[in-house]
VOPAGU-2260 file (C-alpha; in pm, 1 decimal, decimal comma):
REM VOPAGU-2260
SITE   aa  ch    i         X         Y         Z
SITE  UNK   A    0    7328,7    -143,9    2089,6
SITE  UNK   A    1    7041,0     -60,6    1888,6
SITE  UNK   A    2    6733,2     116,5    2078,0
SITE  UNK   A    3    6377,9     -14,6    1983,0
SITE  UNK   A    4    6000,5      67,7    2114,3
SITE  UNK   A    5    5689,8     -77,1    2052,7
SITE  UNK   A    6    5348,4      94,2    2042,3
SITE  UNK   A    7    5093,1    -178,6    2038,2
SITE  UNK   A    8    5319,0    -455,0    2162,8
SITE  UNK   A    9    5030,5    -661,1    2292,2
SITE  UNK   A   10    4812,5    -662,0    1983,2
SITE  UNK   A   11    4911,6    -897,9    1659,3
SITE  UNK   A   12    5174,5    -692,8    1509,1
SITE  UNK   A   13    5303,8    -611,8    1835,8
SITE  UNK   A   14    5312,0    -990,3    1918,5
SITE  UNK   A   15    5476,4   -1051,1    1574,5
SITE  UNK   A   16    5737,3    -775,2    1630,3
SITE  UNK   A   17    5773,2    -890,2    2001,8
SITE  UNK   A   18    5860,2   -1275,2    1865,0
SITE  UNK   A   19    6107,0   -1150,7    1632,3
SITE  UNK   A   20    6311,0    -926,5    1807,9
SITE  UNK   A   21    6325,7   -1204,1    2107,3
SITE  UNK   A   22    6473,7   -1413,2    1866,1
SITE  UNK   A   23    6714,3   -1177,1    1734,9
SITE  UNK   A   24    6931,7   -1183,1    2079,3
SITE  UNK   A   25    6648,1    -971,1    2268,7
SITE  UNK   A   26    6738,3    -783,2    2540,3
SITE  UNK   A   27    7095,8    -918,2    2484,1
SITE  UNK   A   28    7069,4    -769,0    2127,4
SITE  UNK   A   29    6865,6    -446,4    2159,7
SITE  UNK   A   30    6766,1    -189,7    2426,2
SITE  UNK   A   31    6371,5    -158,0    2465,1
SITE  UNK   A   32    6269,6     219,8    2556,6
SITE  UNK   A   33    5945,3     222,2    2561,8
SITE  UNK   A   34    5656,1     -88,0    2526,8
SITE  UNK   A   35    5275,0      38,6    2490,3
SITE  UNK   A   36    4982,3    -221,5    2516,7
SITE  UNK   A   37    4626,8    -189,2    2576,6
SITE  UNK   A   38    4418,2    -352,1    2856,8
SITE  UNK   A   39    4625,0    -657,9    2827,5
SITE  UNK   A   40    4870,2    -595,4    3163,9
SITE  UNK   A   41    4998,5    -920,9    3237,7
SITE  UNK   A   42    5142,1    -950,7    2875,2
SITE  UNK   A   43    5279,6    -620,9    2864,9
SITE  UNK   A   44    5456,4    -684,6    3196,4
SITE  UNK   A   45    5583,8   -1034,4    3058,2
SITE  UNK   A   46    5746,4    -858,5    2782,7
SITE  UNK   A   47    5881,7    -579,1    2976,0
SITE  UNK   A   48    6039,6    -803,8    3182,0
SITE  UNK   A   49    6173,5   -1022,2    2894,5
SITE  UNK   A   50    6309,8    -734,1    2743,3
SITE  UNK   A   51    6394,7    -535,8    2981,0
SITE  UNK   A   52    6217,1    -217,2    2866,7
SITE  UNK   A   53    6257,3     135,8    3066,7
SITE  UNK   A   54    5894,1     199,8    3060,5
SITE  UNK   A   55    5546,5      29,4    2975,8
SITE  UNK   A   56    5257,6     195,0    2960,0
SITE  UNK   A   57    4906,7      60,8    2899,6
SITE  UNK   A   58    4641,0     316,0    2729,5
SITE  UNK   A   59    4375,6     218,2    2955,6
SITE  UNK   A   60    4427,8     429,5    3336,7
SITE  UNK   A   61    4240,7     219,7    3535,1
SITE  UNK   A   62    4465,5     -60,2    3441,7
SITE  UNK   A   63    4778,6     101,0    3570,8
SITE  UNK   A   64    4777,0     -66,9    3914,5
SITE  UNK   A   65    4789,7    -400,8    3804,4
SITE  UNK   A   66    5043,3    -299,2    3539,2
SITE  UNK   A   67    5281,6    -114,3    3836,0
SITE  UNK   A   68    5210,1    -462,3    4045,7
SITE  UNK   A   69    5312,3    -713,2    3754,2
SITE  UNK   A   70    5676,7    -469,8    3731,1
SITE  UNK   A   71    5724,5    -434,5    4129,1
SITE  UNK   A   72    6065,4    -458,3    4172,3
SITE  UNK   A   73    6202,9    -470,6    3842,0
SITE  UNK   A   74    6264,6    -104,1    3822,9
SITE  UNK   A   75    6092,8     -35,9    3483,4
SITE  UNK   A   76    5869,2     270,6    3494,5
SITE  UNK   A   77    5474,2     235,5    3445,7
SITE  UNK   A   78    5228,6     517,7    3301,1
SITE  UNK   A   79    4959,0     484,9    3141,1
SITE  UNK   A   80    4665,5     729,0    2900,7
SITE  UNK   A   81    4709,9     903,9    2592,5
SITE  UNK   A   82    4959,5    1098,3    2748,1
SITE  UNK   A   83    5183,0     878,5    2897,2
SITE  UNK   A   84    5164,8     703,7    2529,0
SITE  UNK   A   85    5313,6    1016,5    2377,7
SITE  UNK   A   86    5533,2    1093,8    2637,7
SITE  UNK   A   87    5670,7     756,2    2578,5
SITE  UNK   A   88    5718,6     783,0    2192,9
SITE  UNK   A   89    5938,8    1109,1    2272,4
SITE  UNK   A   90    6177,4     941,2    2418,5
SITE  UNK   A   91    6424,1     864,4    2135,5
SITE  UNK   A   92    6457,6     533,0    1978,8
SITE  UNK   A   93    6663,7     424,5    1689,1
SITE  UNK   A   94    6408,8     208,0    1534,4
SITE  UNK   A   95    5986,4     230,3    1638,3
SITE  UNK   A   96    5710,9      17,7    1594,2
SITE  UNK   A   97    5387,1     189,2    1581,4
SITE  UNK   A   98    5138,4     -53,0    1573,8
SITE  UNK   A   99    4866,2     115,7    1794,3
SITE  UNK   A  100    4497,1      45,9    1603,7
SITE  UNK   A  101    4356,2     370,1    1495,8
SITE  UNK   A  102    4344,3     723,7    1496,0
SITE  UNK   A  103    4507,1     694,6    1831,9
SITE  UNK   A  104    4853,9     565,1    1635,5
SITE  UNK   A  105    4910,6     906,5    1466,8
SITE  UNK   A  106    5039,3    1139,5    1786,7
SITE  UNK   A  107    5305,8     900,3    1914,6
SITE  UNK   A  108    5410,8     833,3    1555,1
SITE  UNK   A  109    5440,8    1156,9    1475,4
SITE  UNK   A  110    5632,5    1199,8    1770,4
SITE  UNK   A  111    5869,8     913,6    1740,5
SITE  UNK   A  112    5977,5    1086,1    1378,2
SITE  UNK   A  113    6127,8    1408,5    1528,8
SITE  UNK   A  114    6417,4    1233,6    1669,2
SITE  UNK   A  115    6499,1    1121,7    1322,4
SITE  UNK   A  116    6510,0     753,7    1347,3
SITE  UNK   A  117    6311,4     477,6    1139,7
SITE  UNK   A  118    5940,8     436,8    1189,9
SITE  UNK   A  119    5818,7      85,1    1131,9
SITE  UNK   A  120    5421,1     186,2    1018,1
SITE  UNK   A  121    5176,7     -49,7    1062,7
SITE  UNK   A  122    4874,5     204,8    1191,6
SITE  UNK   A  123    4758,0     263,7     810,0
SITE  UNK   A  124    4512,0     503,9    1008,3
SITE  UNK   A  125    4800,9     789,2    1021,6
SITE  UNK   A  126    4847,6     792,1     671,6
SITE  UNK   A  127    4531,4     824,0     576,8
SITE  UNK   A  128    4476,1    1112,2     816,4
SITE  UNK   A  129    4756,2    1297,4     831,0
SITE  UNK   A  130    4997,9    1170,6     493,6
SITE  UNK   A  131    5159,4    1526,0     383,5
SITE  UNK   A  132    5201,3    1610,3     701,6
SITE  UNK   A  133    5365,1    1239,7     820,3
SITE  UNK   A  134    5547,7    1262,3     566,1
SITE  UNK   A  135    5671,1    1668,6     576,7
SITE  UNK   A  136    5801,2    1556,7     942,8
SITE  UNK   A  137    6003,8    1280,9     858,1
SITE  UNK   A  138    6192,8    1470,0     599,3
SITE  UNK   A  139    6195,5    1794,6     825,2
SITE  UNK   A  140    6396,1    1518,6    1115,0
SITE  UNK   A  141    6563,4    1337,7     862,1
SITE  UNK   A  142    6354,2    1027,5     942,7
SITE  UNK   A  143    6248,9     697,4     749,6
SITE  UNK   A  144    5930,5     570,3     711,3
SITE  UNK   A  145    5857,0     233,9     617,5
SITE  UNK   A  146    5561,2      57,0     554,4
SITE  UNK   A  147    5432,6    -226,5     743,3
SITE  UNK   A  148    5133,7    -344,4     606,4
SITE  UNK   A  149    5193,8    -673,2     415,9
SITE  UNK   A  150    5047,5    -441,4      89,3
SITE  UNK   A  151    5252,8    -160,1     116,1
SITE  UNK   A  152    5602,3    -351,5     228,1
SITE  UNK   A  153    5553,6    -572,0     -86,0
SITE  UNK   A  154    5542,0    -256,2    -323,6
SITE  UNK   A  155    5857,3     -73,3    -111,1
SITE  UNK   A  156    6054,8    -413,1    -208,3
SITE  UNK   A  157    5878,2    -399,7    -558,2
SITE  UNK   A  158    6026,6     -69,5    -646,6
SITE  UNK   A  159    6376,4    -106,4    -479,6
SITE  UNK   A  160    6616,4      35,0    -746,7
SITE  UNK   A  161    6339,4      79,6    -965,6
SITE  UNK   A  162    6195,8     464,9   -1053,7
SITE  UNK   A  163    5899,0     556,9    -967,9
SITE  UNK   A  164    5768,7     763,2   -1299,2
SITE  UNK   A  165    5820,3     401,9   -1479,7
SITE  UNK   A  166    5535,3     308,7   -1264,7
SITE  UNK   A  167    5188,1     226,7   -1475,3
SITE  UNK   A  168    4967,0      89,9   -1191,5
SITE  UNK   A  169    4975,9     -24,6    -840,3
SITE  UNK   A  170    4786,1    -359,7    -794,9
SITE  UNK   A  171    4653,7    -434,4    -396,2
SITE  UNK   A  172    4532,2    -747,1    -332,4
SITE  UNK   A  173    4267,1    -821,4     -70,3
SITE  UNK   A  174    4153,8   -1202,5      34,9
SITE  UNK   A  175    3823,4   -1053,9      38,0
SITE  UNK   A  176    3749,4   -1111,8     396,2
SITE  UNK   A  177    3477,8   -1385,1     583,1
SITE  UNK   A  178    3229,9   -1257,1     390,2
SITE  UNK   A  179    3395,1   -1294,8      43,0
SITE  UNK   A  180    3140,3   -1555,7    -112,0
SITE  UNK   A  181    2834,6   -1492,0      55,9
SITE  UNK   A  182    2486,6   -1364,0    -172,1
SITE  UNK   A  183    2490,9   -1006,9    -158,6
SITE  UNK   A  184    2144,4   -1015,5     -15,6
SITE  UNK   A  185    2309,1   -1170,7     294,6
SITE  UNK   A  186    2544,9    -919,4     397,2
SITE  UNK   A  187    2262,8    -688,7     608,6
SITE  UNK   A  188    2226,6   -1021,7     854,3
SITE  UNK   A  189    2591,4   -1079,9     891,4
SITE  UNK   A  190    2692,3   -1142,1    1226,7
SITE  UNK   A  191    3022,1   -1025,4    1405,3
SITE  UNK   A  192    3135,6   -1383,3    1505,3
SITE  UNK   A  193    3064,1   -1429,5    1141,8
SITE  UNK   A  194    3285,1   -1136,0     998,9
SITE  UNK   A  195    3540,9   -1248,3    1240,6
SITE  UNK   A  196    3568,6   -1596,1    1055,1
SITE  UNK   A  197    3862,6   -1434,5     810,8
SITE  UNK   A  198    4011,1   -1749,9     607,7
SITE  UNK   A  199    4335,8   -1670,3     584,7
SITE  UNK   A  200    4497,4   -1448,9     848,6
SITE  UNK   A  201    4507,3   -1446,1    1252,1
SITE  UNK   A  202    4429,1   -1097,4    1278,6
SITE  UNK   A  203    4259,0    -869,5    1580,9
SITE  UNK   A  204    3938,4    -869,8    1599,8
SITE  UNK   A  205    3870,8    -481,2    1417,0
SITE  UNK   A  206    4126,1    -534,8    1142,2
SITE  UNK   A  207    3938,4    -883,6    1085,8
SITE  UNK   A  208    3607,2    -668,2    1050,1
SITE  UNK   A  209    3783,6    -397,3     844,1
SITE  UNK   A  210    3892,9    -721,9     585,8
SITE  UNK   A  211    3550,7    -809,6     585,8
SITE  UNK   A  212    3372,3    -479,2     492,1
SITE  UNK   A  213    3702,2    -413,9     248,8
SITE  UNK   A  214    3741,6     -61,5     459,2
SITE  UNK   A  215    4070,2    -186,1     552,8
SITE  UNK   A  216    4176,8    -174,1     223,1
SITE  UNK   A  217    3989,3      91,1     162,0
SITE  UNK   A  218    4255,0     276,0     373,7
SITE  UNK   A  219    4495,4     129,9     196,4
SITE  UNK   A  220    4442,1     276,3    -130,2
SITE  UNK   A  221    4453,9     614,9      31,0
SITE  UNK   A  222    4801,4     498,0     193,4
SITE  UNK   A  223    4910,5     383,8    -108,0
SITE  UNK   A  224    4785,1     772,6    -248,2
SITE  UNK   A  225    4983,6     933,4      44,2
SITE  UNK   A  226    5324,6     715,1      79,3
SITE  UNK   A  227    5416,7     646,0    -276,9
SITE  UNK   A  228    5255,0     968,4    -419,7
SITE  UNK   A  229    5085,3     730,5    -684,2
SITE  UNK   A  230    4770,9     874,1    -947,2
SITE  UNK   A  231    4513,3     705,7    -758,5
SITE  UNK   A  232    4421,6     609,7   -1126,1
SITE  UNK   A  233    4679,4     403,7   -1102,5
SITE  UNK   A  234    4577,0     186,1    -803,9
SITE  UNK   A  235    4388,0     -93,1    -866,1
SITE  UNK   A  236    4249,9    -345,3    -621,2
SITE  UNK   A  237    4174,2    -722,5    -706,4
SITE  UNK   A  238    4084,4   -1019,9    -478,6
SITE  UNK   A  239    4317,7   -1245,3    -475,7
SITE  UNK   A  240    4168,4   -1543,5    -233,2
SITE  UNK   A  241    4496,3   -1731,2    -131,4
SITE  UNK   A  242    4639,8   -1457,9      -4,6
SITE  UNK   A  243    4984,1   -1538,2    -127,6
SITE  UNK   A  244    5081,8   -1219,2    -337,0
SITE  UNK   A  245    5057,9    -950,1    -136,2
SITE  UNK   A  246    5026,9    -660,7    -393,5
SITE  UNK   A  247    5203,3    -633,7    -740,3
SITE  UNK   A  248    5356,0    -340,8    -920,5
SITE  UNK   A  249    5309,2    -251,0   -1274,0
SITE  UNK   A  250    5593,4     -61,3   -1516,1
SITE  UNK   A  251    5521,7     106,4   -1805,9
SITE  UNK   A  252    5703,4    -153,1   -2001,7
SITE  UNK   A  253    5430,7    -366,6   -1917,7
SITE  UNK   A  254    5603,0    -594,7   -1669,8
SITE  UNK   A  255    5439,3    -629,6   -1333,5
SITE  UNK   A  256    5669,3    -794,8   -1039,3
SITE  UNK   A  257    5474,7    -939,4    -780,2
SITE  UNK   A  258    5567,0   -1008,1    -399,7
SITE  UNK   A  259    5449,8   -1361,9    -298,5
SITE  UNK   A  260    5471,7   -1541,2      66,7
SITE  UNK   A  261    5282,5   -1701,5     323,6
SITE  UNK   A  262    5027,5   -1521,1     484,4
SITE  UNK   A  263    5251,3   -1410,1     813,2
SITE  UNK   A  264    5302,0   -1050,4     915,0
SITE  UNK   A  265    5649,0   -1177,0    1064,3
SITE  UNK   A  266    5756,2   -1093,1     661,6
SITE  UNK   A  267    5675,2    -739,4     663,2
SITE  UNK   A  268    5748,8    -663,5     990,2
SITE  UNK   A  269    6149,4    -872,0     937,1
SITE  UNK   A  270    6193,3    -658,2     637,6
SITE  UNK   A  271    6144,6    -346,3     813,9
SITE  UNK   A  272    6347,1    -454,9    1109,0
SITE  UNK   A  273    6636,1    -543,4     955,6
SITE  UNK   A  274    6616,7    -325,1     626,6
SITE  UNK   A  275    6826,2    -251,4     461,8
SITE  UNK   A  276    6965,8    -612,8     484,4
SITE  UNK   A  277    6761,3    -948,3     476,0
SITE  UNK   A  278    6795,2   -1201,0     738,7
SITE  UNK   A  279    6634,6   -1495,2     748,5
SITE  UNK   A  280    6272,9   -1515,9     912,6
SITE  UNK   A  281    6089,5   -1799,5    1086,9
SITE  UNK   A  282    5799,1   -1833,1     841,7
SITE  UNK   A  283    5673,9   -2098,7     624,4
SITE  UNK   A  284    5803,0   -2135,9     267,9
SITE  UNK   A  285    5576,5   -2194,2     -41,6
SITE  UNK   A  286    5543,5   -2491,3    -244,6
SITE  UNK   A  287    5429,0   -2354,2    -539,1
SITE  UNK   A  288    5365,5   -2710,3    -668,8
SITE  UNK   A  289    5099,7   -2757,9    -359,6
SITE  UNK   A  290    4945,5   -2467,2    -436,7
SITE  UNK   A  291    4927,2   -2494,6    -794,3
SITE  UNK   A  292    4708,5   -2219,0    -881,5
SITE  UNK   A  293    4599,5   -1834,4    -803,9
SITE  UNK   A  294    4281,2   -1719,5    -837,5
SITE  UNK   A  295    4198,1   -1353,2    -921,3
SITE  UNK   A  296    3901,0   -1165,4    -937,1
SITE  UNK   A  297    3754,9    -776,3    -947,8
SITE  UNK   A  298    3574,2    -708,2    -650,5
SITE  UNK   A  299    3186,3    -657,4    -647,8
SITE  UNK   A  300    3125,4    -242,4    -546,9
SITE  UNK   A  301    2796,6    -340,9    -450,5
SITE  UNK   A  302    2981,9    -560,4    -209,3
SITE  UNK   A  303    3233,0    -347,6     -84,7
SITE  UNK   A  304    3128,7      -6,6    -108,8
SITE  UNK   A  305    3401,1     128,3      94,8
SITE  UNK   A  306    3624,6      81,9    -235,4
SITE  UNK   A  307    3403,4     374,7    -358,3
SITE  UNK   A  308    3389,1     566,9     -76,0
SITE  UNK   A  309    3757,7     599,3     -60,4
SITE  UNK   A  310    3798,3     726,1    -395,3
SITE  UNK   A  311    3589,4    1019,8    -292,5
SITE  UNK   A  312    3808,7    1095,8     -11,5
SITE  UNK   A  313    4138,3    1110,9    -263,6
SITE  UNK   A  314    3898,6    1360,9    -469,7
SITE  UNK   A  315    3837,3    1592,8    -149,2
SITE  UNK   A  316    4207,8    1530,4       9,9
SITE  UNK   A  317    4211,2    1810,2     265,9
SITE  UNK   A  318    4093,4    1631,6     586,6
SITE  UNK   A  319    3854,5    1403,0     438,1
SITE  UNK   A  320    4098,9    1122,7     545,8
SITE  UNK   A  321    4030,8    1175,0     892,3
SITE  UNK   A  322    3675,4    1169,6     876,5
SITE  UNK   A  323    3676,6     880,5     706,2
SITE  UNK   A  324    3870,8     695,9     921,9
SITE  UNK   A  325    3702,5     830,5    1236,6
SITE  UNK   A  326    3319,7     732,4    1092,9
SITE  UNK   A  327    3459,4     400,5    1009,8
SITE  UNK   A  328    3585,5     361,0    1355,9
SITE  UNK   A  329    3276,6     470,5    1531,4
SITE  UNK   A  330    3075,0     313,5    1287,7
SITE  UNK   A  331    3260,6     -57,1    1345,4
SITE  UNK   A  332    3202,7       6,3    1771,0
SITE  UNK   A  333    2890,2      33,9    1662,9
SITE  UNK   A  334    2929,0    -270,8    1450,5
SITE  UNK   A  335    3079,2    -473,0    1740,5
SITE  UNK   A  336    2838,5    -378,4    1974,6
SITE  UNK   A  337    2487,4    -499,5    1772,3
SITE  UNK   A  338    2355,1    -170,0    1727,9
SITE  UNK   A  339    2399,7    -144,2    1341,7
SITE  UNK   A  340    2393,4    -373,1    1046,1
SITE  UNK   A  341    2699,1    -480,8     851,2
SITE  UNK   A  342    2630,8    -257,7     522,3
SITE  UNK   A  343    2529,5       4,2     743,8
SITE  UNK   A  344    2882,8      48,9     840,4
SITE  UNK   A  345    2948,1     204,2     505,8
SITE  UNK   A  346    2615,2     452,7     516,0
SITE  UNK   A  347    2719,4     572,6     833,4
SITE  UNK   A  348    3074,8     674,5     684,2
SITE  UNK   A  349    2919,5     841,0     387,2
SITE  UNK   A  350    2658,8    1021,1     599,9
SITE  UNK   A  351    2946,2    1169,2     786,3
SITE  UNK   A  352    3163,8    1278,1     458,8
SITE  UNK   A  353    2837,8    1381,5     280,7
SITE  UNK   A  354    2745,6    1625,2     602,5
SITE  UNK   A  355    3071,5    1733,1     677,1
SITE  UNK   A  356    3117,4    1817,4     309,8
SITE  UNK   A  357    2802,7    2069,7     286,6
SITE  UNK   A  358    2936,5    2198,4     598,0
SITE  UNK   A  359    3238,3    2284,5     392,4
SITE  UNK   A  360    3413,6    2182,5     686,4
SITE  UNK   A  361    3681,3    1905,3     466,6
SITE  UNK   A  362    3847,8    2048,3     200,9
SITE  UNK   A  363    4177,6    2267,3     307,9
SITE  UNK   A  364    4488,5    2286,3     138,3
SITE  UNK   A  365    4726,4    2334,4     401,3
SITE  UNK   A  366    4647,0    2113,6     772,4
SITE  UNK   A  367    4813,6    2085,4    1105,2
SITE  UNK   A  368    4788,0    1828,6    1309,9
SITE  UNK   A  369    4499,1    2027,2    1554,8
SITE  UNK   A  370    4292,0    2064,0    1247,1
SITE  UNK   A  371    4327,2    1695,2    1192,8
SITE  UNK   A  372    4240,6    1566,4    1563,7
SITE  UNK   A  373    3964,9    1865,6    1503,1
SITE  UNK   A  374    3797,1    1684,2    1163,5
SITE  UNK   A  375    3823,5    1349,1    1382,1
SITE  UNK   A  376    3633,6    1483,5    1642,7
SITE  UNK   A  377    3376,3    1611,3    1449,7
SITE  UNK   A  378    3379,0    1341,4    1236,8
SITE  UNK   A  379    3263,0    1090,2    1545,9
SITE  UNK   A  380    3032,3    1293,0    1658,7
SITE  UNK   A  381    2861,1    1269,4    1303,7
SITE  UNK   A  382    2866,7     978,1    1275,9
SITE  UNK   A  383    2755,1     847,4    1607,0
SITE  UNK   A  384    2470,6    1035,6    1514,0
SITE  UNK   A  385    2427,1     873,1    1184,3
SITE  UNK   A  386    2435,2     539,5    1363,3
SITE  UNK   A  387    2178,6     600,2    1625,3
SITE  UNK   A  388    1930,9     687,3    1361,3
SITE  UNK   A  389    2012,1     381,1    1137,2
SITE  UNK   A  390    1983,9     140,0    1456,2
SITE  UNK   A  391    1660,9     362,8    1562,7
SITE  UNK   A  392    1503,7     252,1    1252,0
């Protein structure tokens, strides 16, 4: 029987993943090692239960009570902290979801690779922070990575039996977020319930943000850098409204094959689970007659300045990932909270790379993994800095 965990089972890719393997046969199909959440006990324990998992653990400690309460008497394990989280992705699984938001995906990730089995990556955050060295670990276990995001899975399927020098450009599409068609003078008054209004997708509530502000695909560009080993010359990003194409790959020849579906992460996710097969998957199929046209456009920099930002951080390479991820992170709490302005999101971020740059403290050729959780660190504390003085303004 194939083994499976989840890391982030309670969140919307965890949910997705959760749906799908239930109904796949479920616990009659696979055996669940390990299932992660967050503050959200009563779910975890419901899907525990359903699937019979060895352990759950919830990241938050003071939630572990309730968690151990919910599983009395089922004899599944409860833990719960960092930890407990990485303790649990050491425990070997044939196939691993990490879907934990955040910096705080890359040490069970990295983990789950050194027993060699298939990594299902939807925390974009660990490529961008740690890519060579993701990626030296999976070939030093003999482990497969495959991409997750919706972006990423549609150029995996777009170069199946394809080779990759014949690649001229890597197209990403983004829907452009809530904020897509508002005047660029109203950005700086944008609320959070109103950057939470995303047209398209049913997202959590930082991704949603990220899609707004473009910094989620932002970190996709570097992903794209760090997976595929693409020029980032060669990646191109272009809003694409209706969401249906998910990205598009370009060959030399001049032919560009393009991955289309409904916006439903159960696509990406099914292709990953049962790769390298398809099986059929419970989501909606397109009538291209309904739909009868795409709409593409370039997006604004002004708009998105994130898209800049993270073209810097290719330049740099070294650990700029990771403090760019970790000022976007403390610069969306921020966000969330109502202590700094939409647009200031992205000046905080390139306070923190312009400071930690003249502090020469970014650009190394060879990293571990300490001098990556080091640069995040440092990074946060830079930029919670940089925020206080915006909001103090």
């Amino acid at each position: 029987m194939r083994s499976i965990s989840i890391f982030g089972a309670t969140g919307s890719i965890g949910e997705s993943t959760f749906d799908l393997i239930r109904r796949a046969g479920g616990a009659d199909a696979f055996r669940t090692v390990a299932l992660t959440g967050g503050r959200n006990v009563a779910r975890l324990a419901e899907m525990a239960r359903e699937l019979r998992a060895e352990i759950a653990v919830c990241a938050d400690e003071t939630c572990l009570p309730a968690l151990r309460d919910a599983l009395q008497g089922t004899g599944i394990e409860t833990a719960a902290g960092a930890g407990a989280i990485a303790e649990a992705a050491d425990r070997p699984a044939d196939w691993v979801m990490s879907a934990i938001v955040g910096a705080a995906g890359l040490v069970p990730g990295m983990a789950a690779l050194r027993h060699g089995g298939l990594l299902a990556l939807a925390n974009k955050e660990s490529l961008v922070t740690a890519g060579p060295l993701l990626m030296q670990t999976a070939a030093a276990h003999g482990a497969t990575i495959l991409p997750v995001d919706s972006e990423h899975s549609a150029i995996f399927q777009g170069l199946v039996g394809e080779d990759i020098a014949t690649v001229e450009r890597i197209i990403l599409t983004a829907s452009g977020g809530a904020l897509r068609d508002w005047p660029l003078d109203s950005l700086a008054r944008a609320t959070v319930a109103e950057a939470l209004a995303h047209p398209n997708w049913a997202m959590g509530q930082r991704i949603t943000i990220d899609s707004a502000s473009m910094f989620n695909k932002a970190l996709e560009v570097i992903e794209t850098r760090e997976f595929f080993g693409i020029d980032p010359d060669k990646i191109e990003v272009i809003i694409h409204p209706e969401s249906l194409i998910h990205s598009m790959v370009g060959f030399h020849d001049g032919a560009i094959m393009a991955h289309m579906g409904a916006p439903d992460m159960r696509h990406s996710i099914g292709y990953a689970l049962n790769w390298p097969e398809r099986h059929p998957l419970p989501v909606a199929r397109l009538d291209l007659a309904q739909i009868a046209t795409l709409s593409f456009r370039a997006p604004d920099m002004a708009r998105y300045p994130a898209l800049r930002l993270c073209r810097e951080v290719m330049r740099i390479r070294g650990l700029a990932g990771s403090a760019f991820n970790a000022a976007k992170e403390i610069a969306l709490d921020h966000f969330l909270d109502n202590r700094l302005g939409f647009m200031d999101m992205a000046a905080v971020v390139e306070d923190t790379l312009t400071q930690l740059m003249a502090e020469t403290r970014l650009q190394m050729d060879v990293i571990t993994l300490d001098d990556i959780l080091q640069a995040d660190h440092l990074a946060r504390v830079r930029a919670t800095e940089s925020a206080r003085r915006r909001s103090a303004a």
